[in-house]
N, C-alpha and C positions, 0 to 999 in steps of 0.2 A: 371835373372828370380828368381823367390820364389820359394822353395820347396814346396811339401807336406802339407798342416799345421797339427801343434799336432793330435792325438786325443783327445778327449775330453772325461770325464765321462759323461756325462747329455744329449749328443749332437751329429749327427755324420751329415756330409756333403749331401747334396743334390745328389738326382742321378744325375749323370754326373759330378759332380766332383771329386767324388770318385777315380776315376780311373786315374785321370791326374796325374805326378808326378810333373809339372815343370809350373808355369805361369809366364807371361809376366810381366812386372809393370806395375800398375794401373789394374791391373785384380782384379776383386774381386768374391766373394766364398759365398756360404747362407748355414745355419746350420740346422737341423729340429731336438727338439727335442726327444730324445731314448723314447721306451716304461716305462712306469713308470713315467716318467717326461712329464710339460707341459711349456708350454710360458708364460713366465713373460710378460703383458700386458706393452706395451711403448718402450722396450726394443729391441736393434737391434739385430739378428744374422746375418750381415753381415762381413766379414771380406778383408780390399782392401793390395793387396802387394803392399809393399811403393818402393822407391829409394833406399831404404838403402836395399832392397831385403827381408825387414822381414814384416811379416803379423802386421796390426795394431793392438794394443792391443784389447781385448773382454770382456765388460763386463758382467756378471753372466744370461743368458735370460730365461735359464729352472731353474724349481724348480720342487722338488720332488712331485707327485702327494697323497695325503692322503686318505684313509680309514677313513670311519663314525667312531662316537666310538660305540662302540658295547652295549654300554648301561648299565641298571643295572643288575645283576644278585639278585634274588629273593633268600635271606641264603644265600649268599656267596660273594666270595670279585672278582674283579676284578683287576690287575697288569697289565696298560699300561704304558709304556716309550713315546711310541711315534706313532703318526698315520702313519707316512712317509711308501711308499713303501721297502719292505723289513723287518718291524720293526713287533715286535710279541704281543700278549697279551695271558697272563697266566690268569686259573681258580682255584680256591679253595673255600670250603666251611665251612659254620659255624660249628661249634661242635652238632652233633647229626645226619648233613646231610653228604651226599655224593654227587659225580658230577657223573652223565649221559652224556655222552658224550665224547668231547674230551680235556683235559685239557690246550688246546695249540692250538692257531689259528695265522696265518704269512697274512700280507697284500700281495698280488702278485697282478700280471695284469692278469686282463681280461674285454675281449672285449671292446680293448683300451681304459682302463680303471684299474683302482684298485680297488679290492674287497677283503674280507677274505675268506680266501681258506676252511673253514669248517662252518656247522653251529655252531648256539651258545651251550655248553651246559645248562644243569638248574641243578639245587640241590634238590636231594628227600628225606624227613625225611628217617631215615634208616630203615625199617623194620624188626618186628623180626615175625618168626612163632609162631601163636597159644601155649600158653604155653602146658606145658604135662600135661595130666590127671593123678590123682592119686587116688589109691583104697580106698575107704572108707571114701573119702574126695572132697570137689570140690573148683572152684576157681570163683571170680567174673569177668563174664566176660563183656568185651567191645567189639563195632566194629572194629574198627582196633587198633592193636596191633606195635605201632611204639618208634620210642627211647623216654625214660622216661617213657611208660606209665608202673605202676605196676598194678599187681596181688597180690590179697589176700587171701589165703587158709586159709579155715574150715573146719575141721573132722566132717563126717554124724554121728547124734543123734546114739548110740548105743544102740539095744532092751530093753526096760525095764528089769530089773533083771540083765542084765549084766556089764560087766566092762567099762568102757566109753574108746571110742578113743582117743590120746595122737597125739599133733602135733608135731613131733621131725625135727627141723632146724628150719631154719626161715618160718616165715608166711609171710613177704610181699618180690614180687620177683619184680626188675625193666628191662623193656627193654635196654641192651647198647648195645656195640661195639664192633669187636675185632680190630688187626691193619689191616683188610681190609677192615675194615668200612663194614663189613658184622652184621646183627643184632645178638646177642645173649644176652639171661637171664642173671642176675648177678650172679645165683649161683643156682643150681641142687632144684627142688625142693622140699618140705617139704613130711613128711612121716606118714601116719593116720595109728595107731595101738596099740594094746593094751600091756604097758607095765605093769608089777607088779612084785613088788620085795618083798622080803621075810620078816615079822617083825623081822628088828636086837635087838639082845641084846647080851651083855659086861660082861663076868664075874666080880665079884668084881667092876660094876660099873651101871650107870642109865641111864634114859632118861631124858633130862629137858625141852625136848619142842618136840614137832613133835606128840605129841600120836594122833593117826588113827587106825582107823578099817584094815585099808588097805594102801600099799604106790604106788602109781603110779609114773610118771614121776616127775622129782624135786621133791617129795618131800624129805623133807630136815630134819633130826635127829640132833638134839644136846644129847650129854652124858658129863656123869662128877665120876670121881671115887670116892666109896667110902672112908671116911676117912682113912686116914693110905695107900691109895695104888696112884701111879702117872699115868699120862695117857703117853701111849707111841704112839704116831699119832695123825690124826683130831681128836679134837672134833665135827666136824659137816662134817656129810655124807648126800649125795645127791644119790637119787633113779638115774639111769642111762637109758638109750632106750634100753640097752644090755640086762636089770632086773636084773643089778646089783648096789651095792654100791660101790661110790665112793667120794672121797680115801676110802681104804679098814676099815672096824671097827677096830677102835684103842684098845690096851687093855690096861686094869690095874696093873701093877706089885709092889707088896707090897714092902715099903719105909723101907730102912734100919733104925736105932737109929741114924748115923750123917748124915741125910737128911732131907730135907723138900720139900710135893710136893706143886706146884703155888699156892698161895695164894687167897682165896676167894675174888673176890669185885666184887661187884654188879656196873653196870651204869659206871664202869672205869675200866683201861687196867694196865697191868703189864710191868713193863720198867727193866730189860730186860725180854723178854717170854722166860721158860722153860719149860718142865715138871719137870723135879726134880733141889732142891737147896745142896747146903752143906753146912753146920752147919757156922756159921760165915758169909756165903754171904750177901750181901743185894741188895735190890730191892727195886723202885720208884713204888710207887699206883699212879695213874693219875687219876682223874674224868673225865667224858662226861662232854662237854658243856649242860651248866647250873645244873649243881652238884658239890656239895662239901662234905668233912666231918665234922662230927658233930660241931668239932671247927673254922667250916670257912675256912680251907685250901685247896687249889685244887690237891695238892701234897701232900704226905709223902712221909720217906722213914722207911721201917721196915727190920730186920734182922734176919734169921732163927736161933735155938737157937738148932735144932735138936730134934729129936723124934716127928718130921713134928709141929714141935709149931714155930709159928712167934712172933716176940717181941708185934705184935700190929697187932688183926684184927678186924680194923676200915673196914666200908664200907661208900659209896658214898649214900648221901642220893639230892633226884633230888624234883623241883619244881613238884607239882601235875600237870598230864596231862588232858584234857578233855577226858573222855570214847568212843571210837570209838563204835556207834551202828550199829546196822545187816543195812544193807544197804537197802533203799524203793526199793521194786517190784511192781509196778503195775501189777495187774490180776496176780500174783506170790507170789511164799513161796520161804520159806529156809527151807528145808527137812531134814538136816543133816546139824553139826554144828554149831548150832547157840547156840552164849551164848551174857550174857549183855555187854560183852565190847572185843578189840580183839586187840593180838595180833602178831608181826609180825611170818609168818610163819604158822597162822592159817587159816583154806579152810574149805569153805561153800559150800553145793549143792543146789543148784536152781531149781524147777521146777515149770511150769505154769499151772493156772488153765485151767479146762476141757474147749476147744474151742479156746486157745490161741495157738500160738506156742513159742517158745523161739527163741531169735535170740542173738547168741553168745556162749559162754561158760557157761555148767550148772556148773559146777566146777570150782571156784577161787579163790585165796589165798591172802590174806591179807599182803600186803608191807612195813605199815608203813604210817603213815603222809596220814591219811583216804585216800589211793591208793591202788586199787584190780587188780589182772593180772591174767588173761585180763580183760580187761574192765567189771563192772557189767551188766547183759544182762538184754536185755528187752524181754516182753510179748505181740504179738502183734495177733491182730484176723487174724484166720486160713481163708486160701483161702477158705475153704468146708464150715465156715460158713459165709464168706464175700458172695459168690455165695447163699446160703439162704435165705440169707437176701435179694439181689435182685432180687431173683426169686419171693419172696413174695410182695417187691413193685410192681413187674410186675402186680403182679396177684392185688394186690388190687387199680391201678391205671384202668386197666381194666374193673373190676368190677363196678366203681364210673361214671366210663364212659359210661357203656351198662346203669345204671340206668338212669343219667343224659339223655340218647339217648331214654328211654324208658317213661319217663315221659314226655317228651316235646314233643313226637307222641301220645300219648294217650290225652293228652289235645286240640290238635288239632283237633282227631279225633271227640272227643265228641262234639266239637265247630260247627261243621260242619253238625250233625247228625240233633243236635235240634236248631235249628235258634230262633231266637226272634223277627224276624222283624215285621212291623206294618202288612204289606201283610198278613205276613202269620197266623196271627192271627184274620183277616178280612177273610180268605179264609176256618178257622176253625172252625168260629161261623156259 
């Protein structure tokens, strides 16, 4: 007799043979295949015990049953190995979205059959909340608020007579991410308020750019010491959010007999920068692009001789530039600051004629290379008298209409009153 035959992965013995341990020869046995697996179409599962008492060989009759593939995922990636029972598919998504659902789905059986054991997930742009409101300032808003989309804060018009609003941080905020794929702002937002800082001045030294009435946020002071004394700090300080200056005002301290303080040039830099030299030093003058000195060279070098005298003070003479002019307002002035050419570090004020509004910044400072920050702002008609105006078209479309309504009844009427016909001029005489 035969034993037992193996078990099988794919396959297990028919009821009723199960349980025999011992057959006869020439007995044979039928296989059905296990859940998860099906029948290879042609294929035998039968198995006979031979003479030699061992089962005939079997070739392969079940195959693994397969899972659909699950398709495309809409933003995001799918990771299949394999459809076969037992086998998995992973989720992820593109940069900005996140997954809903479940990250991981396994083909098992059911209802003798295979199926995936979860639904699919999907990928939903990340969302952020509503940005935050800030005082004295508003933001442009949108319908939804999701990853990439930004916000752009502007400081509200401050009363006439008074000091104008200052945007201290950034002005434009964007929707991202953290590492939970939870949405948040790039960075805290900007702050509308009125800075003003104090008009500095320097003992023993001046100003050579920045004069104002008044110094708000950035603006920016250049000094320079009088002859005979050196600078100890910046030359250029910046109005601060705090209403302070910074770096702090530099000062001038008077130049001993074997010293010399940095030497004057215009349009070019000093190699190396000091405030003070000693007697014997020397120092490379450099030109800006497209400047020289008077004899064509883009370089010198000169050397302090002491009692603050240089061997040579040549300066840097530069190609003439075209005049930056006041920039065009439509329905707008420049109220303050305007001169015929400008510039960098120089700020104009903007206002619009009666009935317009401004839209941007009435205050802006001139950059360089005709660019203003922020942007020159425009003039455009006020809602109060956009509404005016069609409340007037209402009324004179109206009016054109009761006439038009009024004269084509009154012509009729009369048409009707006095007749002409042949009758009734026979029934007159």
């Amino acid at each position: 007799t035969c034993g037992a035959p193996e078990r099988l992965q794919d396959a297990e013995l028919q009821e009723g043979f199960s349980s025999e341990q011992s057959f006869p020869v020439g007995s044979s046995v039928s296989y059905v295949c296990r859940p998860g697996y099906m029948a290879i179409p042609g294929k035998s599962s039968t198995r006979t015990c031979g003479e030699d008492l061992e089962w005939s060989p079997l070739e392969p009759f079940c195959t693994e049953r397969k899972c659909k593939h699950p398709g495309e995922l809409q933003h995001g990636f799918i990771n299949v190995t394999d459809l076969t029972f037992g086998s998995k598919a992973t989720f992820s998504c593109e940069r900005g979205f996140r997954l809903l659902g479940t990250d991981e789905i396994t083909c098992v059986i059911q209802n003798k059959g295979v199926d995936w054991d979860k639904d699919l997930p999907f990928c939903e742009k990340i969302p952020c909340k509503p940005p935050p409101s800030i005082p004295n300032g508003h933001f442009s808003e949108a319908d939804h608020y999701v990853y990439q989309t930004s916000v752009t804060y502007t400081c509200d018009e401050a009363p006439r007579g008074t000091d104008p609003f200052s945007l201290i941080g950034s002005a434009t905020i964007f929707c991202t991410f953290d590492e939970n794929s939870n949405g948040v702002w790039s960075e805290p937002p900007p702050e509308c308020k009125v800075v003003r800082c104090d008009n500095p001045r320097v003992e023993n030294g001046r100003k050579i750019s920045g004069f104002r009435p008044f110094y708000s946020y950035r603006d920016a002071v250049i000094f320079e010491c009088d002859p005979g004394y050196s600078m100890t700090g910046a030359n250029v300080i910046t109005c601060e959010a705090n209403n302070t200056w910074y770096p702090p005002k530099p000062t001038c301290e008077k130049i001993t007999g074997g010293q010399c303080s940095a030497p004057e040039i215009t349009h070019g830099v000093v190699i190396p920068e000091k405030s003070v030299y000693g007697e014997g030093e020397s120092v490379q003058l450099q030109c800006s692009a497209g400047c020289a000195f008077p004899g064509g060279a883009e370089e010198i070098t000169v050397t302090c001789q002491g009692q603050d005298t240089w061997s040579s003070s040549q300066s840097c003479v530069c190609e003439p530039a075209s005049p930056v002019c006041t920039p065009s307002i439509n329905y707008g002035r420049v109220i303050e600051g305007e001169k015929p050419s400008y510039s960098a570090g120089d700020v104009i004020t903007i206002e619009c004629y009666a009935g317009y509004t401004l839209h941007g910044e009435a205050r802006i400072e001139y950059l360089g290379e005709n660019k203003w920050n922020p942007g020159v702002p425009t003039c455009q008609l006020s809602a109060y008298v956009i509404a005016i105006i069609c409340v007037i078209v209402v009324i004179v479309v109206f009016l054109a209409a009761f006439w038009a309504y009024k004269k084509f009844f009154s012509q009729n009427g009369k048409r009707d009153s006095t007749p002409c016909t042949d009758e009734y001029k026979i029934c007159k005489a």
